[in-house]
C-alpha positions in Angstrom: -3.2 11.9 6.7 -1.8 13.8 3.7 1.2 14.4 3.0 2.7 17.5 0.6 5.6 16.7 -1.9 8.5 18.2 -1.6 11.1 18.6 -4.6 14.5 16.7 -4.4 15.1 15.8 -8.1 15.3 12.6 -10.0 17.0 10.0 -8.2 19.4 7.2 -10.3 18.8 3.8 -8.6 22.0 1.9 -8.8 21.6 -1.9 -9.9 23.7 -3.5 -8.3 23.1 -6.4 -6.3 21.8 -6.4 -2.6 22.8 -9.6 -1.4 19.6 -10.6 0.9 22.0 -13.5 2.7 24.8 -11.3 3.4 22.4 -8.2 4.2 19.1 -8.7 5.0 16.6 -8.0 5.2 17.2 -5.2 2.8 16.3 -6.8 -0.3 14.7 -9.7 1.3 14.5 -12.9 -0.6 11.9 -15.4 -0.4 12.1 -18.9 1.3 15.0 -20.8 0.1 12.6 -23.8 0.5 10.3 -23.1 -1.9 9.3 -25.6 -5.1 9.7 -23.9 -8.2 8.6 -23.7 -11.6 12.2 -22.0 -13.5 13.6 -21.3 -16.5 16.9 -20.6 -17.4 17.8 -16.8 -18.0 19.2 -16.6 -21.8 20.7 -13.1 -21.0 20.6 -11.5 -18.8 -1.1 15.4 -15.8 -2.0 15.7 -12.2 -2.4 12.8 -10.1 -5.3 11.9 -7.7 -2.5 10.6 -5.6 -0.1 13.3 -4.2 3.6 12.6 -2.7 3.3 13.1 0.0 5.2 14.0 3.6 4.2 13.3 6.7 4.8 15.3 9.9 3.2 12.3 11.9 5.3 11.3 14.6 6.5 7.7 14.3 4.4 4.9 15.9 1.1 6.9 14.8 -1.1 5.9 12.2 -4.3 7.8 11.0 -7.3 5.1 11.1 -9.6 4.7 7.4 -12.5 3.5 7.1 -13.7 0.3 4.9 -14.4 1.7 1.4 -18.7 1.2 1.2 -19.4 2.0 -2.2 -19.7 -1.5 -4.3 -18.2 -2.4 -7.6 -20.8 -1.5 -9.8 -22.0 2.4 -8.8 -20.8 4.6 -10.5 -20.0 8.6 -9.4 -21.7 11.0 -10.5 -19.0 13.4 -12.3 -21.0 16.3 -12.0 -20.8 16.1 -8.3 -17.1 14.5 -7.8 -15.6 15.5 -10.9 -14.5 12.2 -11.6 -15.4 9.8 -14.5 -18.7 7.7 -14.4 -16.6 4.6 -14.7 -13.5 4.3 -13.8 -11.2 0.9 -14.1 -7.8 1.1 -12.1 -5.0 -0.6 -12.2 -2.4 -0.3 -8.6 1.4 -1.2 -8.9 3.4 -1.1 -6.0 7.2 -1.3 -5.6 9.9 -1.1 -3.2 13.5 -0.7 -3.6 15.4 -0.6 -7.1 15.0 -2.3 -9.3 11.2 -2.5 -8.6 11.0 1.3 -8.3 12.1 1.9 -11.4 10.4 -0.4 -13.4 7.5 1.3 -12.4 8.1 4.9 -13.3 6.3 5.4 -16.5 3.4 4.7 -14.5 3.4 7.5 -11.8 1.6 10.7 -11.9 4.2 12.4 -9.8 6.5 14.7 -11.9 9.3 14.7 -9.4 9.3 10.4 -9.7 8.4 10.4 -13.4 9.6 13.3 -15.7 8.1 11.8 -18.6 4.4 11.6 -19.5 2.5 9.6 -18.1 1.6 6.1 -19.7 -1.2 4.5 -18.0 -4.3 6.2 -19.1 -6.3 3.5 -21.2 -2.7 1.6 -20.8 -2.2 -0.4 -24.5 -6.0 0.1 -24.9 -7.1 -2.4 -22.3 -9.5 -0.1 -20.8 -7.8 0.6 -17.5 -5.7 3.5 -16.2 -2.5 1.8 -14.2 -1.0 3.7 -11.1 2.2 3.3 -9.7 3.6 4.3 -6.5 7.5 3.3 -4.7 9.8 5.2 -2.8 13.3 7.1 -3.4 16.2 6.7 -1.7 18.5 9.4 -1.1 21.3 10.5 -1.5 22.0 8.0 -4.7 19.0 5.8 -4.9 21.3 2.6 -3.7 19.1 1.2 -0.2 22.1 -1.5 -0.3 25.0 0.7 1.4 23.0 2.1 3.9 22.4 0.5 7.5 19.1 -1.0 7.6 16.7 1.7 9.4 18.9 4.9 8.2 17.0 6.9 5.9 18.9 5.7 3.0 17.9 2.1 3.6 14.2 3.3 4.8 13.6 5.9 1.9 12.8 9.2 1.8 9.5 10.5 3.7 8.3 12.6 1.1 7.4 9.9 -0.9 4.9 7.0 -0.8 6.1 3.6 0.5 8.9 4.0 3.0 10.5 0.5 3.9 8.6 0.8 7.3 5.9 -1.4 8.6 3.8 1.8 9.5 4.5 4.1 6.6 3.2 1.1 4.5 -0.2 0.6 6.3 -0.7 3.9 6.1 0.0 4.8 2.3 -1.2 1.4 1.3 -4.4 2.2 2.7 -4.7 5.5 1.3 -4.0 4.3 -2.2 -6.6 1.4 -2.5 -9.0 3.6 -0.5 -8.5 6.4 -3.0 -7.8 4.3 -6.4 -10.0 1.1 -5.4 -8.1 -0.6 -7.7 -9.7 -3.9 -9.7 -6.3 -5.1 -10.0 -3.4 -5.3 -7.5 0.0 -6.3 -8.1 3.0 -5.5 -5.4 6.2 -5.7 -6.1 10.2 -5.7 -3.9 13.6 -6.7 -4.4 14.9 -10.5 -3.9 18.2 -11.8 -3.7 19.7 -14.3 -6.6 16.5 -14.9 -8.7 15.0 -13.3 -11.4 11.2 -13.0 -12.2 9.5 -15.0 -8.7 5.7 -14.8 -8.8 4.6 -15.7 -4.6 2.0 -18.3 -4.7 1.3 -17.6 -1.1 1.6 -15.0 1.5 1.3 -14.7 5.7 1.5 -18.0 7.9 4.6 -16.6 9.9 5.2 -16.7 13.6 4.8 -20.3 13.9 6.7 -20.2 16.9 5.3 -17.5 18.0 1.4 -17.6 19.9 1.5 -13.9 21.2 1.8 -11.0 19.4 1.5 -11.2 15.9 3.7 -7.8 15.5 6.6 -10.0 17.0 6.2 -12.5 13.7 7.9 -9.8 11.7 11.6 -8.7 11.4 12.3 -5.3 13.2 12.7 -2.7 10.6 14.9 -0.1 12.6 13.2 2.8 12.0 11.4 5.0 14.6 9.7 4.2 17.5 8.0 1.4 16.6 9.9 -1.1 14.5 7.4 -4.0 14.0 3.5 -3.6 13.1 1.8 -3.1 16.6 -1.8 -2.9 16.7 -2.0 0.9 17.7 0.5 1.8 15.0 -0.7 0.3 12.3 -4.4 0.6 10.0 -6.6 -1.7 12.0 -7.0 -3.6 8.0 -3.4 -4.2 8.2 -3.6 -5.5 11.9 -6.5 -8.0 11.2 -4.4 -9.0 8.2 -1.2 -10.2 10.0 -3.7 -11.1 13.0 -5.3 -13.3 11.4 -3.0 -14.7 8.5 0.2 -16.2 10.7 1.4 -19.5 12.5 0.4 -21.5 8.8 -2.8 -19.6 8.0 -2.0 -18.1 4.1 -3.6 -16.1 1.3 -2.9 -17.5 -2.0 -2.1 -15.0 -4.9 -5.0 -14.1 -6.6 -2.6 -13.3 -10.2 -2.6 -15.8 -13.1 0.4 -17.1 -12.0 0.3 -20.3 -14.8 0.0 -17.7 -17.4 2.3 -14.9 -16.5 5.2 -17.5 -16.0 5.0 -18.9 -19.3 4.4 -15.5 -21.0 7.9 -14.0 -19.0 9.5 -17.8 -20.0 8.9 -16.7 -23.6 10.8 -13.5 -23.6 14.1 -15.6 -22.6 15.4 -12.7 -20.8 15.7 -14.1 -16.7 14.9 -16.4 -14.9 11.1 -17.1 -14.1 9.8 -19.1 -11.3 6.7 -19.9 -9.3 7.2 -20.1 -5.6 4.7 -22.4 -4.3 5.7 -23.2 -0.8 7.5 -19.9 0.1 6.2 -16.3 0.6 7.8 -13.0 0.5 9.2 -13.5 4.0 8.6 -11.9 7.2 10.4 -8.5 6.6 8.8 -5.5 4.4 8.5 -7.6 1.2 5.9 -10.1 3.1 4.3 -7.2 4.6 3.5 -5.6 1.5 2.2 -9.1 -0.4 0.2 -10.0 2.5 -1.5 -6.5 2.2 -2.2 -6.7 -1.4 -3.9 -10.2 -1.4 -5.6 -9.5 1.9 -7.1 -6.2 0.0 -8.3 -8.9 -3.1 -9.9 -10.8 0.1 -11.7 -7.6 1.0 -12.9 -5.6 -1.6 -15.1 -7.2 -4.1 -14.3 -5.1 -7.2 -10.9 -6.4 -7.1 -10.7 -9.8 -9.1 -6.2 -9.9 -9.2 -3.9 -9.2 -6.5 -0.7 -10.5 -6.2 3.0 -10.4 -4.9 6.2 -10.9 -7.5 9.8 -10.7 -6.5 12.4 -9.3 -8.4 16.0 -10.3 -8.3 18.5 -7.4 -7.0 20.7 -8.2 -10.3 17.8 -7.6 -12.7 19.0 -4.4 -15.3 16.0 -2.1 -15.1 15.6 -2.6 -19.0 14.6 -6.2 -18.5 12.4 -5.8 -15.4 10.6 -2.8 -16.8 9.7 -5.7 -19.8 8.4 -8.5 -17.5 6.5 -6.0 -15.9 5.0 -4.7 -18.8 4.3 -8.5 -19.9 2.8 -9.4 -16.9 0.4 -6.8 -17.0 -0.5 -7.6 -20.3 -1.5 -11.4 -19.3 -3.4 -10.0 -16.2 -5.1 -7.8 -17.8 -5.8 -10.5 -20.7 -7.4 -12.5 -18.5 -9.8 -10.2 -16.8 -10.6 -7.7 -19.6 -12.2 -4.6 -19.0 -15.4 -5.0 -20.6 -15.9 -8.1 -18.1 -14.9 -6.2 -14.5 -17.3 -3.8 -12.7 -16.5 0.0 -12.1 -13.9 0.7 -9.4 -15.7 3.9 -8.0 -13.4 6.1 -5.9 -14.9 7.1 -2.4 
């Protein structure tokens, strides 16, 4: 389903904090259980992929296919008009400050007034894509009841915080893009830079539905994942992946925590028992490393959490170092063609 973009300006996301224990799951944090890795903070064109908005009522989903075209074909640009080779790079994002962080690298001109950065991003030899959503009226999801359009995000944009406006886009992305590396990305509570070791394994008390092992997110007719609102990918995914049953990340989490240590500028930590949690932030990082699980071009997928304190500035620089080390380890020369279908 496609959506068309519709103009409403640049939005300022507000950084304040959006405290995940006094109002979740806006925000969510991870599992306050979790062993850790940390480190003291010192201091604190046109794009192939549209905004888009949806006149699909909610509860609906349009079904996609499996992509079928393997890792190393290549298009034919004469025919698609694309490149013969191309080698993408998806980041995803939620609420601010992970939406932010990530403007530089989408092609929309109403979410990024600037140019564009991420074709041949610091000469790696991959093009980098971002998509998130906006929050009217003043980018802040925190003072907004959860499942109001402020809290959810605006529908003319990718991303919405809803279980069914993520299966969709999500889908449509990596289907489109096909993206050899992965990285999603949402707000936390108290914590600064927290790379997710492992996704899925809720509903442990829970052996019905799987939709039922996720937090209700208040918005439209459905408000968990059901199986006939949802991309049949995504319901296999949280099918399949609950009551213990986890994906680990597929990032290099060992070397991206001791490259974001270096900078000195948050907090850094590996969570290696918890996950993103059973709200919109799990939802997401389950997709992304179910995708790595999936599609053989993709060799890093992964899930980081991003503390709701966390000045733009300084997120916008992990982000930008933890590409870096991803891409480091799997360089371009060494990854097949991520043909778009």
């Amino acid at each position: 389903m496609q959506r068309l973009g519709i103009a409403i300006g640049a939005w300022l996301a507000a950084f304040g904090g959006c405290g995940n224990s006094s109002t979740p799951p806006v925000g969510e944090g991870s599992s306050s259980a979790a062993s850790t890795m940390t480190a003291a903070s010192t201091s604190a064109a046109t794009s192939p992929m549209t905004a888009t908005s949806s006149t699909t009522m909610p509860g609906e989903t349009t079904q996609h296919s499996s992509a079928s075209t393997s890792a190393d074909e290549t298009a034919d640009p004469t025919t698609t008009g694309e490149p013969a080779c191309s080698k993408n790079v998806v980041l995803m994002g939620y609420w601010p400050p992970t939406n932010e962080m990530l403007r530089p690298w989408s092609q929309n001109p109403l979410q990024n007034t600037r140019a564009w950065i991420g074709a041949d991003w610091e000469g790696f030899g991959y093009d980098v894509y971002a998509f998130f959503p906006e929050f009217p009226p003043d980018g802040d999801p925190s003072n907004d009841p959860i499942g109001s359009p402020g809290s959810v995000g605006s529908d003319e944009f990718e991303l919405q915080v809803d279980y069914q406006a993520t299966s969709e886009d999500f889908w449509r992305i990596v289907d489109e893009l096909r993206p050899i590396v992965l990285i999603t990305n949402s707000r936390g509570g108290g914590i600064g830079w927290e790379l997710e070791a492992i996704e899925g394994g809720h509903g442990m008390g829970n052996p019905g539905d799987p939709s039922m092992d996720w937090s209700s997110d208040g918005y439209g007719m459905e408000t968990r994942p059901t199986m006939g609102s949802v991309d049949p990918r995504t319901w296999d995914a949280i099918s399949t992946y609950r009551q213990g049953t986890t994906l680990a990340s597929q990032l290099p989490l060992d070397e991206i925590f001791d490259a974001a240590f270096a900078l000195g500028i948050a907090s850094v930590e590996i969570d290696e028992d918890g996950t993103s949690g059973n709200y919109l932030s799990g939802f997401m990082g389950l997709h992304g490393v179910y995708y790595n699980q999936i599609a053989p071009h993709n060799v890093a997928a992964g899930h980081i959490h991003v503390g709701n304190g966390l000045p733009v500035e300084t997120a916008s620089t992990l982000i930008e170092q933890t590409l870096r080390v991803v891409l480091e380890v799997h360089p371009a020369d060494a990854v097949g063609c991520s043909t778009r279908t």
